[in-house]
MARFI-677993 format. One record per residue (C-alpha): residue number from 1; residue in one letter; y, x, z. Coordinates in nm, 4 decimals, padded with zeros to 6 digits. Example, Ala and Ser with C-alpha at 12.3 -4.5 7.8 and 13.67 -1.06 7.14 Angstrom:
BEGIN
    nr   rest         yy         xx         zz
     1      A   -00.4500    01.2300    00.7800
     2      S   -00.1060    01.3670    00.7140
END
This chain:
BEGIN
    nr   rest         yy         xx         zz
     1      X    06.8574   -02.0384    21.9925
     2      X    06.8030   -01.7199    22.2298
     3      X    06.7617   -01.4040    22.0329
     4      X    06.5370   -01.3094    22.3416
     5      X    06.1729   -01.3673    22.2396
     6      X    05.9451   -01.3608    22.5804
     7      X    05.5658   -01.3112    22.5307
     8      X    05.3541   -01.2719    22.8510
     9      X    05.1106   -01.0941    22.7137
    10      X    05.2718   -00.7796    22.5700
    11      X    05.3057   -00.4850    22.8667
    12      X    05.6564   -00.3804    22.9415
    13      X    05.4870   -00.0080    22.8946
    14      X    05.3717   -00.1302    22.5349
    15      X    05.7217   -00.1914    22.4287
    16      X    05.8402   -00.0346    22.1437
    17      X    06.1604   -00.0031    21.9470
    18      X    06.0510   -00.2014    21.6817
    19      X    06.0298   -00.4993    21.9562
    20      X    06.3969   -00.5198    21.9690
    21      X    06.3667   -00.9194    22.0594
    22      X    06.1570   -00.8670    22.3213
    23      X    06.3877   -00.6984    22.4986
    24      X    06.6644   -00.8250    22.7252
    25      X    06.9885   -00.6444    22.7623
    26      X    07.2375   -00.7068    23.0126
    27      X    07.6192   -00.5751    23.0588
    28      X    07.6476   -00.5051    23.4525
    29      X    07.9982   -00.5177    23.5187
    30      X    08.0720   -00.3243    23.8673
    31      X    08.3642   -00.3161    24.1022
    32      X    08.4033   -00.2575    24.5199
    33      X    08.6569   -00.3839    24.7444
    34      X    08.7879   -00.1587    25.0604
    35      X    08.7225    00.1995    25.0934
    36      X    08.4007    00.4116    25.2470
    37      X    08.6583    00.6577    25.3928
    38      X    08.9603    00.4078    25.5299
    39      X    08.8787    00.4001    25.9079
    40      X    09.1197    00.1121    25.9817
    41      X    08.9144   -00.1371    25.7464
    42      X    08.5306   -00.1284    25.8483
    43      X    08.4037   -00.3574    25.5964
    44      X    08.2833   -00.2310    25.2782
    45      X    08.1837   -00.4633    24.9433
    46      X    08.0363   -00.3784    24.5920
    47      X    07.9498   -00.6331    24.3156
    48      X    07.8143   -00.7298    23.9816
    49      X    07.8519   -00.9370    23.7327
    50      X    07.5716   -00.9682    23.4534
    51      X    07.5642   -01.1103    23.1625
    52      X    07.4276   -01.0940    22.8465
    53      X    07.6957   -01.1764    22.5915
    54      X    08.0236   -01.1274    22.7455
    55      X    08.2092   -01.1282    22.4806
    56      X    08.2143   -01.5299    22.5707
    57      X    08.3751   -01.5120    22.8632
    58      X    08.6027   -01.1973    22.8225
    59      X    08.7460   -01.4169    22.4875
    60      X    08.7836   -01.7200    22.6755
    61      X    09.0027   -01.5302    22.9462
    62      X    09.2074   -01.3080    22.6910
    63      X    09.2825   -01.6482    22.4616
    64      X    09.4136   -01.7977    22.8483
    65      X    09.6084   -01.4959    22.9284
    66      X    09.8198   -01.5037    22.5756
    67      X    09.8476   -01.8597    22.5686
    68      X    10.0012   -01.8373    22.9518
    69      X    10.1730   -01.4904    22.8648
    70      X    10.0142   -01.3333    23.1411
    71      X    09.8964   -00.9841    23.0699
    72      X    09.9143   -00.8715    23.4419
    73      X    09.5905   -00.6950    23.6009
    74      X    09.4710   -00.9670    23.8387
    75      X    09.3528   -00.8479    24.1837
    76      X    09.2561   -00.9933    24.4780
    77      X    09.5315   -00.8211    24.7242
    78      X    09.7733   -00.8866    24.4854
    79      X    09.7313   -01.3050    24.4738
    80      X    10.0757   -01.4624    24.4779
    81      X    10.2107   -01.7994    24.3814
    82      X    10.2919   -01.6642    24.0587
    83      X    09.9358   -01.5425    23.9084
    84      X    09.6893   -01.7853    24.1691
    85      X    09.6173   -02.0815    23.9164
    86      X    09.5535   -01.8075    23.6380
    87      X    09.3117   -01.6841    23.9049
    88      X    09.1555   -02.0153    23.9723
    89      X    09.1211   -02.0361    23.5844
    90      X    08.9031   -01.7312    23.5719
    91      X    08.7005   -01.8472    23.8872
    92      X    08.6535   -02.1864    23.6371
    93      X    08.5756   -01.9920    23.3535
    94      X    08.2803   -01.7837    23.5273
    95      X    08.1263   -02.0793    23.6647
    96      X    08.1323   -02.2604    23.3121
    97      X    07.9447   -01.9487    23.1410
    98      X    07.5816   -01.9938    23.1449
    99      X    07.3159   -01.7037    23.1473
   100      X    07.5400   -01.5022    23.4151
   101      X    07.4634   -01.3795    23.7491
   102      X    07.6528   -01.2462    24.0665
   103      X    07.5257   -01.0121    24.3116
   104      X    07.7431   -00.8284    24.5874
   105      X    07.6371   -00.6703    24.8877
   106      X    07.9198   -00.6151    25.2083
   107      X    07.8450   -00.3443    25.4729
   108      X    07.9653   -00.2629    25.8270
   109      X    08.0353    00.1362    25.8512
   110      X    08.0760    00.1031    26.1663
   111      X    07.6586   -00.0804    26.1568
   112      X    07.3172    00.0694    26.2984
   113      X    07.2466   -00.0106    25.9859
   114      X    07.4911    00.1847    25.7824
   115      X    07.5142    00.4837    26.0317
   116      X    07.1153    00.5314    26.0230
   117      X    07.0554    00.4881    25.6285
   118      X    07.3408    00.6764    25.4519
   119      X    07.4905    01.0113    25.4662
   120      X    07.8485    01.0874    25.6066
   121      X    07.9061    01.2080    25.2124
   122      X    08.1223    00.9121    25.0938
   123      X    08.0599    00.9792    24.7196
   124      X    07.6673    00.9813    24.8013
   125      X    07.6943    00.6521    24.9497
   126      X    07.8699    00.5004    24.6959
   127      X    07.5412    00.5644    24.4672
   128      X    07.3685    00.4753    24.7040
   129      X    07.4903    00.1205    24.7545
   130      X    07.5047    00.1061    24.3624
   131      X    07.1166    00.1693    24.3387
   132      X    07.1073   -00.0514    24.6097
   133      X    07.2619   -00.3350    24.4431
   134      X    07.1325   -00.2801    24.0901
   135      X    06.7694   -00.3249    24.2122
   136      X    06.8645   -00.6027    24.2910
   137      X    07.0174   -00.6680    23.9535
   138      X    06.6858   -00.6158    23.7988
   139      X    06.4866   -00.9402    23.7859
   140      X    06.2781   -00.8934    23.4686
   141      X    06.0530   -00.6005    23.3599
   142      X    06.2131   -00.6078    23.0085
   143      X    06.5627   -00.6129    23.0835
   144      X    06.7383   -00.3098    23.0220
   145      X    07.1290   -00.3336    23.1948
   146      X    07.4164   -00.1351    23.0762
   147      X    07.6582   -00.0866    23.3632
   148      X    08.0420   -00.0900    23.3298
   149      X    08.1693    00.0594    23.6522
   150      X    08.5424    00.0523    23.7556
   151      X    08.6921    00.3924    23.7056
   152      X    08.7645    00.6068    24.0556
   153      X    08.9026    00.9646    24.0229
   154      X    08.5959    01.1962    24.1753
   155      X    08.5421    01.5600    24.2083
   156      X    08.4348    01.7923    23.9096
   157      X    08.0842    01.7976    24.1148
   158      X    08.0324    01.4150    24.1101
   159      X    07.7976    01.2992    23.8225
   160      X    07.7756    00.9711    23.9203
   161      X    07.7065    00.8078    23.5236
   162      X    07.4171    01.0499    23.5022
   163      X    07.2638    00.9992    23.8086
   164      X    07.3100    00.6207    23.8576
   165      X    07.0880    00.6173    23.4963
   166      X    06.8484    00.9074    23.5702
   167      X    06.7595    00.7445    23.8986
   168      X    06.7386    00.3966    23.7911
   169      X    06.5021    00.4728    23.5284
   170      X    06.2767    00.6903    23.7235
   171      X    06.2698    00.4344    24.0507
   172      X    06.1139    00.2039    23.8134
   173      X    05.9205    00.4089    23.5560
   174      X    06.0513    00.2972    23.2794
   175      X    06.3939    00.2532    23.0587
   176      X    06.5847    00.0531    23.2859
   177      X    06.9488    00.1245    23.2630
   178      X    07.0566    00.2525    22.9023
   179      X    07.3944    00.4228    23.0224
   180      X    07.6457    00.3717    23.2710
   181      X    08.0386    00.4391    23.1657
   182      X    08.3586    00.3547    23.3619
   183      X    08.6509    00.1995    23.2160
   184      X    09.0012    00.1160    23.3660
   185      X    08.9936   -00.2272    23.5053
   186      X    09.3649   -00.3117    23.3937
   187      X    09.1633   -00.3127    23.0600
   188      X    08.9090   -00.5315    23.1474
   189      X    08.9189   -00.8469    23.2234
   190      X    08.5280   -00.8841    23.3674
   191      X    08.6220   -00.6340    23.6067
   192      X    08.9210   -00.7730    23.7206
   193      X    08.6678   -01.1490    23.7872
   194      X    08.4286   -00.8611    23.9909
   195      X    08.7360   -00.8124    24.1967
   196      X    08.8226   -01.1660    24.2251
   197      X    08.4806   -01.2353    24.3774
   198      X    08.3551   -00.9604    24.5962
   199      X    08.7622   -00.9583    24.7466
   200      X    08.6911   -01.3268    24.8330
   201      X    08.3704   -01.2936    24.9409
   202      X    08.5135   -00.9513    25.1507
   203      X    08.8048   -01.1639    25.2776
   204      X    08.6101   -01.4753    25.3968
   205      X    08.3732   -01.2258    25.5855
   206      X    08.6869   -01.0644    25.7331
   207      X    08.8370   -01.4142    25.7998
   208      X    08.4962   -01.4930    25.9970
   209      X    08.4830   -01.1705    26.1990
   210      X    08.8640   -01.2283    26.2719
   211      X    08.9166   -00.8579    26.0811
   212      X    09.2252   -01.0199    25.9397
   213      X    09.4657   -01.2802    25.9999
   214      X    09.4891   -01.4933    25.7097
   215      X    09.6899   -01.4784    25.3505
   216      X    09.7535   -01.8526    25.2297
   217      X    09.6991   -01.7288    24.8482
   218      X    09.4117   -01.5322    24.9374
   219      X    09.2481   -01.8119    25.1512
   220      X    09.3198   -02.0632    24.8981
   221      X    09.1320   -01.8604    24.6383
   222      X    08.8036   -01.8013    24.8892
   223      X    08.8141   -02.2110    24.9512
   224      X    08.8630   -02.2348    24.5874
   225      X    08.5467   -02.0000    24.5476
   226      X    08.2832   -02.1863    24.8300
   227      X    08.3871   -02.5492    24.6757
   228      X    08.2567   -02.4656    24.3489
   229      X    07.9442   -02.2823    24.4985
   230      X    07.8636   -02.5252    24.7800
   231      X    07.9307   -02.2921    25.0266
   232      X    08.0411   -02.2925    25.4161
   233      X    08.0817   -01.9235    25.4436
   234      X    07.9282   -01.6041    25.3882
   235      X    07.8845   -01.4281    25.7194
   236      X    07.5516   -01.6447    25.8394
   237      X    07.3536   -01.5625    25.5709
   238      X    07.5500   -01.4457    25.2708
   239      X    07.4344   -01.6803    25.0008
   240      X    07.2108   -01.7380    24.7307
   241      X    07.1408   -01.9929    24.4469
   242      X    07.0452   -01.9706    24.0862
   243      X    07.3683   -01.7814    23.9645
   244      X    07.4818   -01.6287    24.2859
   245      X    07.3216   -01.3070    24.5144
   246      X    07.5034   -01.2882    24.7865
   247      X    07.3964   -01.0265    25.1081
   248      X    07.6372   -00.9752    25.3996
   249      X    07.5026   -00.6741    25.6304
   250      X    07.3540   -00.8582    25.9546
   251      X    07.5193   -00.5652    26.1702
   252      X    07.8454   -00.7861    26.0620
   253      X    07.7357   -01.1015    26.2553
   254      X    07.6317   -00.8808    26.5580
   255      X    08.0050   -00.7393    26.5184
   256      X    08.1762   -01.1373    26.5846
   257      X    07.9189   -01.2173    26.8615
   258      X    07.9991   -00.9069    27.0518
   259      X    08.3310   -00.9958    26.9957
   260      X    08.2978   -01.3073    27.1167
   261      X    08.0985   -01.2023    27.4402
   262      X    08.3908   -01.0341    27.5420
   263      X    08.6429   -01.2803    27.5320
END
């Protein structure tokens, strides 16, 4: 039985504390994959996980990892032969939890797009395409998310907890996102499946646009990835069902048929 009760007829605004199940909280677990100030890699990817209870999953993965006595942080640039059927285990695991959602969002830096909406600052952008991302992330007016970002050294000056949660909550008028903290994603195993997915989402992009060459782990991982989802590849139209959100910048596509104008 859901502990969510949903009645159409109570006003989000009306909402008070004592209508604990009528509200819906959701753990946002957020990662990126590539760098807003590495010139030599243009693309740029950030993504979410949400889900509800994810206690479900995270035990599922942690009673894997013991039984397989692997307690190594598992990355997407760091597939091998040694840790790529754990990884394929995790990719299994996500797709057999119900009540969770995806949502990622890649960007060309070197875009119209990119150049005319975001300042040159790179720690602006970066909340930037988190607000960006978490609107997305919002599909119910009484859902509340509680975001679990991977942990990046910043200056003293950067508040980005406080102002992802100030700004969230005044964009939509209401008590939106109850706090934002980072944690260290060797501890975390959500945020290590946040890296699995936007790095193969990232890399079939980059595969597409002929950005890179081709790792056989890493390519085995993104086919791996589209079979389950029923996908042919993410550069047309990103992709979108039920569970997954998936938006690939269209300034990418123009990138691979200028290329291919040239040849």
């Amino acid at each position: 039985m859901s502990f969510f009760k949903f009645h159409k007829e109570i006003e989000t605004r009306d909402l008070k504390l004592s209508d604990y199940d009528q509200i819906w909280s959701k753990f946002c677990f957020f990662d990126e994959s590539g760098s807003l100030s590495n010139v030599n890699d243009p693309l740029f990817t950030i993504g979410i996980i949400k889900i509800s209870q994810p206690y479900y999953l995270s035990s599922k993965i942690c009673y894997e990892r013991s039984k397989r006595k692997f307690f190594d942080e598992l990355k997407f640039n760091k597939l091998s032969r040694n840790n790529l059927d754990f990884a394929k285990f995790v990719i299994d695991s996500f797709f057999d939890t119900k009540g969770v959602n995806f949502y990622s969002y890649t960007i060309d830096k070197e875009g119209d797009y990119f150049y005319n909406n975001f300042s040159r600052e790179p720690w602006q952008i970066y909340e930037d395409l988190t607000m960006k991302l978490l609107q997305e992330a919002v599909l119910s007016p009484k859902e509340i998310l509680i975001l679990i970002a991977d942990y990046i050294t910043t200056p003293n000056t950067v508040k980005y907890e406080v102002n992802i949660k100030r700004e969230m909550n005044n964009r939509n008028r209401r008590l939106t996102m109850a706090g934002v903290c980072r944690f260290d994603s060797k501890a975390n195993d959500l945020l290590q499946l946040v890296d699995l997915l936007i790095g193969a989402v990232s890399y079939d992009v980059k595969l597409s646009a002929h950005i890179v060459s081709g790792d056989k782990y890493k390519i085995a991982l993104v086919k791996y990835l589209k079979a389950n989802m029923g996908a042919v590849n993410f550069i047309d139209n990103g992709f979108r069902d039920r569970t997954f959100n998936i938006f690939v910048d269209k300034d990418i596509k123009k990138r691979v048929n200028s290329s291919t104008q040239s040849v």
